[in-house]
PQR file of N, CA, C, O and H, with PARSE charges and radii, in Angstrom:
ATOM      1  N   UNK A   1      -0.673  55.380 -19.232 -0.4000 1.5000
ATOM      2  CA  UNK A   1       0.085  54.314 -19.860 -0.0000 2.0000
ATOM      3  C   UNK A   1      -0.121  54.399 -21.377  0.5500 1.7000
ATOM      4  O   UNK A   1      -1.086  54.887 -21.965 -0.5500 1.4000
ATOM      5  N   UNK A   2       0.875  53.879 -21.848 -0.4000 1.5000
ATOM      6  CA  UNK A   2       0.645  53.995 -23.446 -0.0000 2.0000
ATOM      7  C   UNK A   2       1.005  52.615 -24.173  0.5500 1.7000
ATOM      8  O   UNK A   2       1.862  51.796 -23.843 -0.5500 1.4000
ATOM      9  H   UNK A   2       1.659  53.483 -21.370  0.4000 1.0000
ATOM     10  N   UNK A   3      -0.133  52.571 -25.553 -0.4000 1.5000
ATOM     11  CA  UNK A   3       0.105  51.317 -26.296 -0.0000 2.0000
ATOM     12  C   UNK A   3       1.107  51.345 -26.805  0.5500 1.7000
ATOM     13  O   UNK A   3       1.908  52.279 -26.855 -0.5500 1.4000
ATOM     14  H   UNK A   3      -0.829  53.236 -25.821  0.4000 1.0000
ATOM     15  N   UNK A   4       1.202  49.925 -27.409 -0.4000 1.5000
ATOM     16  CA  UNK A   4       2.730  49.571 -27.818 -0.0000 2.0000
ATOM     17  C   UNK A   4       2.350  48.576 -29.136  0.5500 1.7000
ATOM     18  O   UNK A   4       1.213  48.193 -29.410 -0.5500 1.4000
ATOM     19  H   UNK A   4       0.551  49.166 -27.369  0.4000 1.0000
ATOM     20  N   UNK A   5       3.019  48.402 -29.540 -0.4000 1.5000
ATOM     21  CA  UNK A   5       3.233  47.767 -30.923 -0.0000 2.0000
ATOM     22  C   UNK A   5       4.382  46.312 -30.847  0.5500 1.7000
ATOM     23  O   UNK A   5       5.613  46.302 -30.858 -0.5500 1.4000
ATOM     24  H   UNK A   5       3.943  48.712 -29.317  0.4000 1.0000
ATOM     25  N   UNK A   6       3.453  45.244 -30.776 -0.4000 1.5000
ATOM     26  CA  UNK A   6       4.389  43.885 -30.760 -0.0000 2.0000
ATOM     27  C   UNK A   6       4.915  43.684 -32.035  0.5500 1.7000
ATOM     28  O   UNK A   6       4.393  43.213 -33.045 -0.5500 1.4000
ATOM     29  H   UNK A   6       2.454  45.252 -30.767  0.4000 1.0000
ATOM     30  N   UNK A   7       5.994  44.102 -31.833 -0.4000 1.5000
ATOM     31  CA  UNK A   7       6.865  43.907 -33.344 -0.0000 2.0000
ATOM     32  C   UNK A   7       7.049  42.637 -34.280  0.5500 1.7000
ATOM     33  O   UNK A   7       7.339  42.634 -35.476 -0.5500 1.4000
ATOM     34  H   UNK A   7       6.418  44.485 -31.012  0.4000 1.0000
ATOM     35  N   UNK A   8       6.785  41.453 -33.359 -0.4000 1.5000
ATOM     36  CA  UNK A   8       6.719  40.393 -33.572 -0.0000 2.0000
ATOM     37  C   UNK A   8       5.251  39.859 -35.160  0.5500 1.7000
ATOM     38  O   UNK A   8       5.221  39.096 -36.126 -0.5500 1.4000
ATOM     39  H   UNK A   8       6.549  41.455 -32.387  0.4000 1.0000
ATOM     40  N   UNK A   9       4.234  40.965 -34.424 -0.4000 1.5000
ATOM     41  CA  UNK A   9       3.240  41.022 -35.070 -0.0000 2.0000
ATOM     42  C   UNK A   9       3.005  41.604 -35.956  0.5500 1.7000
ATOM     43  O   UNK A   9       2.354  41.073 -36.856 -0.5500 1.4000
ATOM     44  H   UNK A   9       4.258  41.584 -33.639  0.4000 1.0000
ATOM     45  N   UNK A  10       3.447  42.952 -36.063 -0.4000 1.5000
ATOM     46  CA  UNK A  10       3.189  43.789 -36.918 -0.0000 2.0000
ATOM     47  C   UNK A  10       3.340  43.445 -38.646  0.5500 1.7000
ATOM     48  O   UNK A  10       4.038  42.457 -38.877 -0.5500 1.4000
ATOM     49  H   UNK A  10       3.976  43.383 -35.332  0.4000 1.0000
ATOM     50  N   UNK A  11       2.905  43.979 -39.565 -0.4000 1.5000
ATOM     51  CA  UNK A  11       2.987  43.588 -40.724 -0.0000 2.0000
ATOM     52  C   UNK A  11       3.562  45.057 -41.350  0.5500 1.7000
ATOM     53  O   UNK A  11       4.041  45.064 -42.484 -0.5500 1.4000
ATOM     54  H   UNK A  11       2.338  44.782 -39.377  0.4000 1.0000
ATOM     55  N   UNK A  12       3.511  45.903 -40.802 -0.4000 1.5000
ATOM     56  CA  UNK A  12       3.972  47.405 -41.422 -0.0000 2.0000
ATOM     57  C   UNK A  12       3.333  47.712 -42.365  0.5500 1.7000
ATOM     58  O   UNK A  12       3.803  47.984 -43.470 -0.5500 1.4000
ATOM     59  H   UNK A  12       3.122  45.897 -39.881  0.4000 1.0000
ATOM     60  N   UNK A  13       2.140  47.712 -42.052 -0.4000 1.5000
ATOM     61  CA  UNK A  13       1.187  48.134 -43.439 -0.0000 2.0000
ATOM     62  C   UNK A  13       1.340  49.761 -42.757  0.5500 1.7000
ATOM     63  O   UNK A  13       1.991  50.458 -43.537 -0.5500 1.4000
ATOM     64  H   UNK A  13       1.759  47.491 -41.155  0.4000 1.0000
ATOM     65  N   UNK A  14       1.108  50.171 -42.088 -0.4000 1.5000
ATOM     66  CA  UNK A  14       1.136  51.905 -41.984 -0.0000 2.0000
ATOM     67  C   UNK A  14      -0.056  52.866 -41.459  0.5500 1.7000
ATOM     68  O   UNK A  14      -0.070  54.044 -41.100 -0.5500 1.4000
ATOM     69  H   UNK A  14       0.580  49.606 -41.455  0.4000 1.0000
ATOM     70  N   UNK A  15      -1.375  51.540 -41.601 -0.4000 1.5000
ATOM     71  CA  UNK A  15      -2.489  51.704 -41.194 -0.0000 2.0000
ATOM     72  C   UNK A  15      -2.503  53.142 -39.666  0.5500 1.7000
ATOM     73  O   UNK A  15      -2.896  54.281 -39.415 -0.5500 1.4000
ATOM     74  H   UNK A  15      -1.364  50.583 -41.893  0.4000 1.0000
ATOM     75  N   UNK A  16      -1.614  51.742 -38.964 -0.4000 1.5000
ATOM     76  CA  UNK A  16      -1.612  53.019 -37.142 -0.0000 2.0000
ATOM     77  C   UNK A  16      -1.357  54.263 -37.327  0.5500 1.7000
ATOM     78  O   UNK A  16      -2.007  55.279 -37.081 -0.5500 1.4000
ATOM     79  H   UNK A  16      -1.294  50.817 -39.168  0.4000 1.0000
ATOM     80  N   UNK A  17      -0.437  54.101 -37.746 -0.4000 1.5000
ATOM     81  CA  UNK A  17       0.409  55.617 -38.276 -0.0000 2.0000
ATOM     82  C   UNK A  17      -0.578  56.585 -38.611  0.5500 1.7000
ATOM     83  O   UNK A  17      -1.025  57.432 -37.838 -0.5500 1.4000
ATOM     84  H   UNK A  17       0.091  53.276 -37.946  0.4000 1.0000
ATOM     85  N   UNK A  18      -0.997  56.367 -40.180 -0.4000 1.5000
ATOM     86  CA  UNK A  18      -2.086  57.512 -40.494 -0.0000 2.0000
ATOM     87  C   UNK A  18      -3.243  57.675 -39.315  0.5500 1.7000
ATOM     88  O   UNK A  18      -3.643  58.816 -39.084 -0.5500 1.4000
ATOM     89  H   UNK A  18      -0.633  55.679 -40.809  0.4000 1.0000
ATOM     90  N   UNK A  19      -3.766  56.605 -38.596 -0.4000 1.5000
ATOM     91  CA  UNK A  19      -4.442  56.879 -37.629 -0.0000 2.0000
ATOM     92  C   UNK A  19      -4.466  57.590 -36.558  0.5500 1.7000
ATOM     93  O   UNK A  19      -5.537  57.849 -36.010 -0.5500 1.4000
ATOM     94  H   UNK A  19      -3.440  55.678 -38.784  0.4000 1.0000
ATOM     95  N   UNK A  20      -2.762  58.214 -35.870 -0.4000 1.5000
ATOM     96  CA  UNK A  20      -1.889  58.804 -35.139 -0.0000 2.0000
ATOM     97  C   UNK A  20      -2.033  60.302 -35.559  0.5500 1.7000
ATOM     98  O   UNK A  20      -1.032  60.998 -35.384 -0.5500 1.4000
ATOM     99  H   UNK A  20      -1.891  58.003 -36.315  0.4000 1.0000
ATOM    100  N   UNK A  21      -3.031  60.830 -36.036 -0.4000 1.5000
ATOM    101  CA  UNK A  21      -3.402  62.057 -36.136 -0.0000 2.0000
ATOM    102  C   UNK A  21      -2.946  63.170 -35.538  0.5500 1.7000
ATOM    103  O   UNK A  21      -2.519  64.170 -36.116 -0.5500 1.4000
ATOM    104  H   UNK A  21      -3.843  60.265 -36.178  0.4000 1.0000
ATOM    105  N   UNK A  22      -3.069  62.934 -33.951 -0.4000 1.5000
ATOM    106  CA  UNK A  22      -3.380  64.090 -33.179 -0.0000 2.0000
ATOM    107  C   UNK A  22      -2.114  64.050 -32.367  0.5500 1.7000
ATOM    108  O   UNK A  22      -1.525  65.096 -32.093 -0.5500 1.4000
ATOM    109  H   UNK A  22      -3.415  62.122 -33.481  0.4000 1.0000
ATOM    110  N   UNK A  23      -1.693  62.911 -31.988 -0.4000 1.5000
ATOM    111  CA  UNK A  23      -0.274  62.920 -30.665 -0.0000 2.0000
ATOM    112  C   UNK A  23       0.860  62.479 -31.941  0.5500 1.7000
ATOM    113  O   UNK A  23       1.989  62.607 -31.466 -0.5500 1.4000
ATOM    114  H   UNK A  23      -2.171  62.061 -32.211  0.4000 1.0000
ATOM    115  N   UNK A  24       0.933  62.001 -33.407 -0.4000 1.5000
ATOM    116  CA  UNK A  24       1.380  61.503 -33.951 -0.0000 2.0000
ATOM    117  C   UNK A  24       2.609  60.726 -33.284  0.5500 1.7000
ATOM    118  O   UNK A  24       3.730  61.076 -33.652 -0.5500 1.4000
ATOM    119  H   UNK A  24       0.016  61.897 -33.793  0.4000 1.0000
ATOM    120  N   UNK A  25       2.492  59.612 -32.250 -0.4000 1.5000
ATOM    121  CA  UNK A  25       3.509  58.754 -31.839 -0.0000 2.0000
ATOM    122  C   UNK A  25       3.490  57.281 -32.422  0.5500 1.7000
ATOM    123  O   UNK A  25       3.535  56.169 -31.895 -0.5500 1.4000
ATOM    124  H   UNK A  25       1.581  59.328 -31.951  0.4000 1.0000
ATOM    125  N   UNK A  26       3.427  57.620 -33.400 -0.4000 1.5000
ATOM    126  CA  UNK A  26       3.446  56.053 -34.326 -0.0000 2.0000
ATOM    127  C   UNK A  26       4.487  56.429 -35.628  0.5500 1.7000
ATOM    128  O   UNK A  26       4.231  57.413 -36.323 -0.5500 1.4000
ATOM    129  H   UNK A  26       3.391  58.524 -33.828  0.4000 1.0000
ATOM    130  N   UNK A  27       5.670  55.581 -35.906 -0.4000 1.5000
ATOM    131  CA  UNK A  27       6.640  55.919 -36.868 -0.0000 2.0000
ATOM    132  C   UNK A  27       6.765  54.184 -37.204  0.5500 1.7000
ATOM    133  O   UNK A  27       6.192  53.274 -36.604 -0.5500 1.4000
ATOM    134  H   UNK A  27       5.877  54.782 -35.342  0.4000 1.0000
ATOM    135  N   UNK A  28       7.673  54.094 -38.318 -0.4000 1.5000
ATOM    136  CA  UNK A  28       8.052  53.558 -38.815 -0.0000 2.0000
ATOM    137  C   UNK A  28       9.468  53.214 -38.148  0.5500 1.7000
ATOM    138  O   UNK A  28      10.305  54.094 -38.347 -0.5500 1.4000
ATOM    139  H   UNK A  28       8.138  54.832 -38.806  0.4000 1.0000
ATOM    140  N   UNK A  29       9.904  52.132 -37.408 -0.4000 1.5000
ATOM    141  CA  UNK A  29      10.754  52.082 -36.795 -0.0000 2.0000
ATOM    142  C   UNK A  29      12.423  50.595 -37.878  0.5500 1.7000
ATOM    143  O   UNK A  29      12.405  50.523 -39.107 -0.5500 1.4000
ATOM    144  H   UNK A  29       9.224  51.417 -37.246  0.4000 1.0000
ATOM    145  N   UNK A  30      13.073  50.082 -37.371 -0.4000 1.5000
ATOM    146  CA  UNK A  30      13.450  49.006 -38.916 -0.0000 2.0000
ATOM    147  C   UNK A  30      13.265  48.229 -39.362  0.5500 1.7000
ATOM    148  O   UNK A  30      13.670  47.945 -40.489 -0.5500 1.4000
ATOM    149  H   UNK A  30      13.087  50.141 -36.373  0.4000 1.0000
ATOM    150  N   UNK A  31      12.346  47.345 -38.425 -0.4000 1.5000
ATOM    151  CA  UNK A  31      11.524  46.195 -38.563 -0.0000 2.0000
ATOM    152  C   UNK A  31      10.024  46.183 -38.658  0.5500 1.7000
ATOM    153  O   UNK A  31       9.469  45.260 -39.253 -0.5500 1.4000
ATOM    154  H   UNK A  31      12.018  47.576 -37.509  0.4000 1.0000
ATOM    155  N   UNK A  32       9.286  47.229 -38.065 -0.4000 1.5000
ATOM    156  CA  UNK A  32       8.176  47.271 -37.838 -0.0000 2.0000
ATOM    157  C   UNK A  32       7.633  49.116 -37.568  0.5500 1.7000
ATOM    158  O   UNK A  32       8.518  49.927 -37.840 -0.5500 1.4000
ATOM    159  H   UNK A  32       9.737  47.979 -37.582  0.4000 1.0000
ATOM    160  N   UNK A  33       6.436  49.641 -37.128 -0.4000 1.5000
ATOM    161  CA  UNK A  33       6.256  50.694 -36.553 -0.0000 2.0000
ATOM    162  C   UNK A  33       6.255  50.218 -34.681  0.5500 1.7000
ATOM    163  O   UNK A  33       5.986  49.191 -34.057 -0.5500 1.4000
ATOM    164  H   UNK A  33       5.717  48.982 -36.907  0.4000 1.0000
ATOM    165  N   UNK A  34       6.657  51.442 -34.363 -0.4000 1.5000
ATOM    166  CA  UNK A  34       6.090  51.443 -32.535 -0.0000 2.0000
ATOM    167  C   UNK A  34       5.391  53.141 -32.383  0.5500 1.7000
ATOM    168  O   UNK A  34       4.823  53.992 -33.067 -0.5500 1.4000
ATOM    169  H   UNK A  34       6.875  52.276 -34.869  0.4000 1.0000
ATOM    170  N   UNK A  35       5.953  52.877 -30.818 -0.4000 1.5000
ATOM    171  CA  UNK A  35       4.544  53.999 -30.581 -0.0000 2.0000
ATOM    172  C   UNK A  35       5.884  54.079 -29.912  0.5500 1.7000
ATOM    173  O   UNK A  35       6.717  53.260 -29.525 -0.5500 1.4000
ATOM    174  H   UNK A  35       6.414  52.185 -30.262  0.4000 1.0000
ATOM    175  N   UNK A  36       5.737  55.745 -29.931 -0.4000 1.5000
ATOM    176  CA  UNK A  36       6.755  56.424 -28.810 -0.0000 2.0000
ATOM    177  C   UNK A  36       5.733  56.882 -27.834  0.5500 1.7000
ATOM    178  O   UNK A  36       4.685  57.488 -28.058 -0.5500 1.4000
ATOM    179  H   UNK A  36       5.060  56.411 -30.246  0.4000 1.0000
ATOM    180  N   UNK A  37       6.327  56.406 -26.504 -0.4000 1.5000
ATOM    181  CA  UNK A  37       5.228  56.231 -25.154 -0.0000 2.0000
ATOM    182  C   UNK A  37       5.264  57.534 -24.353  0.5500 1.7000
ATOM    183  O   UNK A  37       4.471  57.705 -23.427 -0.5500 1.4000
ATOM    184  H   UNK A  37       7.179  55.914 -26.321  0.4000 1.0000
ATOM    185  N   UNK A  38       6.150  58.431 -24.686 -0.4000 1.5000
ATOM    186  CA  UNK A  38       5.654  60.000 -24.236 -0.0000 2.0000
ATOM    187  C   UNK A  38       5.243  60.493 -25.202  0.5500 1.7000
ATOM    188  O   UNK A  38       5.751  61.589 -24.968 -0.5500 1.4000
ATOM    189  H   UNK A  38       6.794  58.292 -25.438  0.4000 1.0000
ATOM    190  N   UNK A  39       4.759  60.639 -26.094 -0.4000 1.5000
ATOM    191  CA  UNK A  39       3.663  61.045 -27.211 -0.0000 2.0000
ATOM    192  C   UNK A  39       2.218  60.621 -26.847  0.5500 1.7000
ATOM    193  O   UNK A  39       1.268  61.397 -26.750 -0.5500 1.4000
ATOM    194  H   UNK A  39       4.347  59.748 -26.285  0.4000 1.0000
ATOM    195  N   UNK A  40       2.175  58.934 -26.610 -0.4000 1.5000
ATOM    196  CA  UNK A  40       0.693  58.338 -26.573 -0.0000 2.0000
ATOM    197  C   UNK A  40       0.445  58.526 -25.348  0.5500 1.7000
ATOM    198  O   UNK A  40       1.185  58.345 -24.381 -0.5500 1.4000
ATOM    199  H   UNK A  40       2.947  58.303 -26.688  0.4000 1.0000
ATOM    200  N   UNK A  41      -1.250  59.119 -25.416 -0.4000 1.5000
ATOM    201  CA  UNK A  41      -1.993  59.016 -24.276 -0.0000 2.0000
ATOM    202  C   UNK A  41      -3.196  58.224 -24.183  0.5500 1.7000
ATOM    203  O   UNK A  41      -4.173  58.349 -23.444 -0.5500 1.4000
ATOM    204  H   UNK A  41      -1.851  59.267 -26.201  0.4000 1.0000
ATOM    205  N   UNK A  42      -2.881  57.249 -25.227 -0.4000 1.5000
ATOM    206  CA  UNK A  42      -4.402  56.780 -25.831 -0.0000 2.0000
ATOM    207  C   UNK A  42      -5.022  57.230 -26.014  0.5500 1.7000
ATOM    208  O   UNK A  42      -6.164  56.832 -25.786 -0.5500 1.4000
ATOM    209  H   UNK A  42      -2.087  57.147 -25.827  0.4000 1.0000
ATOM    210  N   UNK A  43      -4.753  58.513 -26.618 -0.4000 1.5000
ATOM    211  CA  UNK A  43      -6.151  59.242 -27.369 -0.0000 2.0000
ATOM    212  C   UNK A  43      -7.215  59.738 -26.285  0.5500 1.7000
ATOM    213  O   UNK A  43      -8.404  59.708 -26.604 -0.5500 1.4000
ATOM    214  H   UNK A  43      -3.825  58.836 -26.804  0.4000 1.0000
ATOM    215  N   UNK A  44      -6.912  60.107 -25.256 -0.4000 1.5000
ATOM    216  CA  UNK A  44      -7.692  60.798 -24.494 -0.0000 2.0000
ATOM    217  C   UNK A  44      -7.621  62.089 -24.763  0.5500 1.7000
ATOM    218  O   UNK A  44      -8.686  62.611 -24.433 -0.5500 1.4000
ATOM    219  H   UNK A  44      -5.946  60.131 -24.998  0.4000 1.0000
ATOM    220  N   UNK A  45      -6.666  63.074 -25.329 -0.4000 1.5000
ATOM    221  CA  UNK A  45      -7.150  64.330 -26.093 -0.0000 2.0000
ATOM    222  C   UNK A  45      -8.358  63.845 -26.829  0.5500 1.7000
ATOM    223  O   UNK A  45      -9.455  64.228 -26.422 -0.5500 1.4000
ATOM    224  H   UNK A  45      -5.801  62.650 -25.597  0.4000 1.0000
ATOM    225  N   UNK A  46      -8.290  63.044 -27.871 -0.4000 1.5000
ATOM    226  CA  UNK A  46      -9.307  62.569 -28.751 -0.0000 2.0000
ATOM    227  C   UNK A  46     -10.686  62.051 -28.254  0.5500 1.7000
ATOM    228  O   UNK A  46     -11.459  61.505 -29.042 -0.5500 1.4000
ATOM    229  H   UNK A  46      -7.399  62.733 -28.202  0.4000 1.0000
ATOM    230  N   UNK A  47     -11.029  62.249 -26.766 -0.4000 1.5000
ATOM    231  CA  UNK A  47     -12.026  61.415 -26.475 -0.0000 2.0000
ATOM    232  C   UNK A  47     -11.859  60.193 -25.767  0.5500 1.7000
ATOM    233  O   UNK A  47     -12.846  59.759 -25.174 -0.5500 1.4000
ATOM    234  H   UNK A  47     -10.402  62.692 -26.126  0.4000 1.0000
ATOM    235  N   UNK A  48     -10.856  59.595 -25.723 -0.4000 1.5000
ATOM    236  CA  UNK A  48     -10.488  58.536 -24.957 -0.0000 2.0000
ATOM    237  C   UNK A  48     -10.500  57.133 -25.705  0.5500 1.7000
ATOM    238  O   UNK A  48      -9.775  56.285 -25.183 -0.5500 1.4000
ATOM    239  H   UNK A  48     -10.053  59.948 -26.205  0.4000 1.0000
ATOM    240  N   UNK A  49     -11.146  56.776 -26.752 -0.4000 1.5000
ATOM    241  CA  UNK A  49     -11.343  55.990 -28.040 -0.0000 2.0000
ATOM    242  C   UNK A  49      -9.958  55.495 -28.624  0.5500 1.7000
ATOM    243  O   UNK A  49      -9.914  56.002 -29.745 -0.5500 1.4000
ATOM    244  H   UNK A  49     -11.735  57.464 -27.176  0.4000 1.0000
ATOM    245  N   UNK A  50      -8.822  54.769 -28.428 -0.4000 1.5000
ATOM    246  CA  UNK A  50      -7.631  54.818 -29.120 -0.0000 2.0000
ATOM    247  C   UNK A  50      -7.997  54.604 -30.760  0.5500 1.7000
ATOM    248  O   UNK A  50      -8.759  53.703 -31.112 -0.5500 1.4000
ATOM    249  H   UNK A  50      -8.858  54.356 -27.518  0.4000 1.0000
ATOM    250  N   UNK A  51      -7.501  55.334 -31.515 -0.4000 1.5000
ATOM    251  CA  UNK A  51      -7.918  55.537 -33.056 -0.0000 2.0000
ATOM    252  C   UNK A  51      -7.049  54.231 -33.476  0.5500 1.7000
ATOM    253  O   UNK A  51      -7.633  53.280 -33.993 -0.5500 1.4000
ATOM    254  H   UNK A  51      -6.882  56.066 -31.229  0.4000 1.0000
ATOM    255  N   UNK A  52      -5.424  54.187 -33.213 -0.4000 1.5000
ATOM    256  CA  UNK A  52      -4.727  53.191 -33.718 -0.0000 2.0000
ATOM    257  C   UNK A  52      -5.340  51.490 -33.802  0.5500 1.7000
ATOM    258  O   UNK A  52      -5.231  50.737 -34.770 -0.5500 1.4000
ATOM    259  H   UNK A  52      -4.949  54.960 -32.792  0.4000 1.0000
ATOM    260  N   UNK A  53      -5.958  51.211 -32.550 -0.4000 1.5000
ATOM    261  CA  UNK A  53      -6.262  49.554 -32.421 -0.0000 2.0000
ATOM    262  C   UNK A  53      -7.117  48.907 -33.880  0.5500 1.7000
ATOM    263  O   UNK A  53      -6.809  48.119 -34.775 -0.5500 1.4000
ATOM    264  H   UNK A  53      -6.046  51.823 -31.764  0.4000 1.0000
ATOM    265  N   UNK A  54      -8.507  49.839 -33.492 -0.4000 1.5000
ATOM    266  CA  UNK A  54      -9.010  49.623 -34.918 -0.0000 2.0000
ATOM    267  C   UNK A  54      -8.683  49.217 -36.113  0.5500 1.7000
ATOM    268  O   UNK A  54      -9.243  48.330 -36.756 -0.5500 1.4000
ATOM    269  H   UNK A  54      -8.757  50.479 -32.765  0.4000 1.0000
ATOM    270  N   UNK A  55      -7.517  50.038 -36.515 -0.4000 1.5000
ATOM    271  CA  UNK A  55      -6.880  49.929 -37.725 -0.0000 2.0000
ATOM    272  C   UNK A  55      -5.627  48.763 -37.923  0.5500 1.7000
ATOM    273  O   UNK A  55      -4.813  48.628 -38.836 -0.5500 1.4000
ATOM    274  H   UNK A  55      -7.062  50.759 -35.993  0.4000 1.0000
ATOM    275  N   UNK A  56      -5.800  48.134 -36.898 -0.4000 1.5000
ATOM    276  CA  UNK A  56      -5.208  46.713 -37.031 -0.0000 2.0000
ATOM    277  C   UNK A  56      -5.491  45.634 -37.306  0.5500 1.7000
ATOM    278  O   UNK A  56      -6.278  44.916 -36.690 -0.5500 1.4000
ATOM    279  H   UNK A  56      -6.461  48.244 -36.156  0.4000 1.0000
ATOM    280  N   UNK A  57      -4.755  45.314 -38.479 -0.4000 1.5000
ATOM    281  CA  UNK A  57      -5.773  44.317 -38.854 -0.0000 2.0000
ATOM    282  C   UNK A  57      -5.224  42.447 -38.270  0.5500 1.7000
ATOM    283  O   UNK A  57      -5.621  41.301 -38.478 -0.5500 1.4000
ATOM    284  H   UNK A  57      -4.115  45.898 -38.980  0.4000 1.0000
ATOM    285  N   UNK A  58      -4.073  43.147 -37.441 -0.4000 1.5000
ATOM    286  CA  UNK A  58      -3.260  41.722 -36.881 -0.0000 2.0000
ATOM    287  C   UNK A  58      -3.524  41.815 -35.350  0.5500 1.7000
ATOM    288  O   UNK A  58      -3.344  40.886 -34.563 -0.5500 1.4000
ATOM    289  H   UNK A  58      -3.750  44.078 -37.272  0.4000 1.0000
ATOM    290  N   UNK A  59      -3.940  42.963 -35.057 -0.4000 1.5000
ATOM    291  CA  UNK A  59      -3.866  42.879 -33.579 -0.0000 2.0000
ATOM    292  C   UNK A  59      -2.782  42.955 -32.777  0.5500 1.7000
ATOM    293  O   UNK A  59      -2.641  42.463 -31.657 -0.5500 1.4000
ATOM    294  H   UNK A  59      -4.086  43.717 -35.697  0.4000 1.0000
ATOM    295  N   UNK A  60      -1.930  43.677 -33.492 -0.4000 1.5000
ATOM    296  CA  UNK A  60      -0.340  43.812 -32.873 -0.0000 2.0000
ATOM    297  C   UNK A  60      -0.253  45.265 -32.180  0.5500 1.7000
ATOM    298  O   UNK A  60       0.865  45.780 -32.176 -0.5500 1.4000
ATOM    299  H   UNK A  60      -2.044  44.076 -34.402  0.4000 1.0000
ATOM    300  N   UNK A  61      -1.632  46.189 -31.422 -0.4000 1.5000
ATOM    301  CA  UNK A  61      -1.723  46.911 -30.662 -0.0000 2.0000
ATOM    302  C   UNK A  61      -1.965  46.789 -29.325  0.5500 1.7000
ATOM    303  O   UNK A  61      -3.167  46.595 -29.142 -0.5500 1.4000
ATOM    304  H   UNK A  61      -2.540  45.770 -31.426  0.4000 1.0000
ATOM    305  N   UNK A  62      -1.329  46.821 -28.299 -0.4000 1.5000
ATOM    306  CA  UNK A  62      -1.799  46.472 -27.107 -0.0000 2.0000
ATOM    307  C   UNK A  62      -1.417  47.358 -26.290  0.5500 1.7000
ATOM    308  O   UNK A  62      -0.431  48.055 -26.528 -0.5500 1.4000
ATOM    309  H   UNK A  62      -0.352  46.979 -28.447  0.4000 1.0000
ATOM    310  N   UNK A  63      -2.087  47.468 -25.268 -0.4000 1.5000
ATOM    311  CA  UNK A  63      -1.897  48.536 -24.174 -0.0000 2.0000
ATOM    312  C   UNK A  63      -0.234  47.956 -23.375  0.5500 1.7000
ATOM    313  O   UNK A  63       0.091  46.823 -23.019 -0.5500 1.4000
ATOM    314  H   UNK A  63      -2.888  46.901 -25.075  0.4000 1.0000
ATOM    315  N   UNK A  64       0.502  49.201 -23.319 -0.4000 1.5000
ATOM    316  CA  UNK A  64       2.224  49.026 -22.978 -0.0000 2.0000
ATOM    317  C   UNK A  64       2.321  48.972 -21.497  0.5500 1.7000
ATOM    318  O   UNK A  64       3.419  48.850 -20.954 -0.5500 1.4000
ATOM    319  H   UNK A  64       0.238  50.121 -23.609  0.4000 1.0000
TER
END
C-alpha cells in the first residue's frame, strides 16, 4: 500500500518531495504535492522507514 498526501492539508512547502529520493513518487501536483501510488512502496527499498512522513511538518502524510 502506498502513502498519500491529504491535499486538504498540505502546505506545499516541497519538504516530501526532496525526501522522495529513491522511488521519487512525490511531485508537485495544482493545488498541493501527492504521491503517485505505483512508485511508493514506503520506502521498503530504503529499509522500510518512510523518509517522506518525517518531513512533515502538518502531518498531511498518511498511509493510502
Amino acid at each position: 500500500m502506498a502513502m498519500k498526501i491529504d491535499a486538504d492539508l498540505c502546505v506545499s512547502c516541497g519538504a516530501c518531495e526532496e525526501a522522495c529520493d529513491i522511488n521519487h513518487a512525490i511531485s508537485q501536483s495544482d493545488t498541493a504535492y501527492a504521491i503517485d501510488a505505483a512508485k511508493c512502496d514506503e520506502c521498503a527499498s530504503a529499509g522500510g522507514d518512510q523518509k517522506c512522513v518525517p518531513t512533515c511538518g502538518v502531518d498531511a502524510i498518511v498511509k493510502g
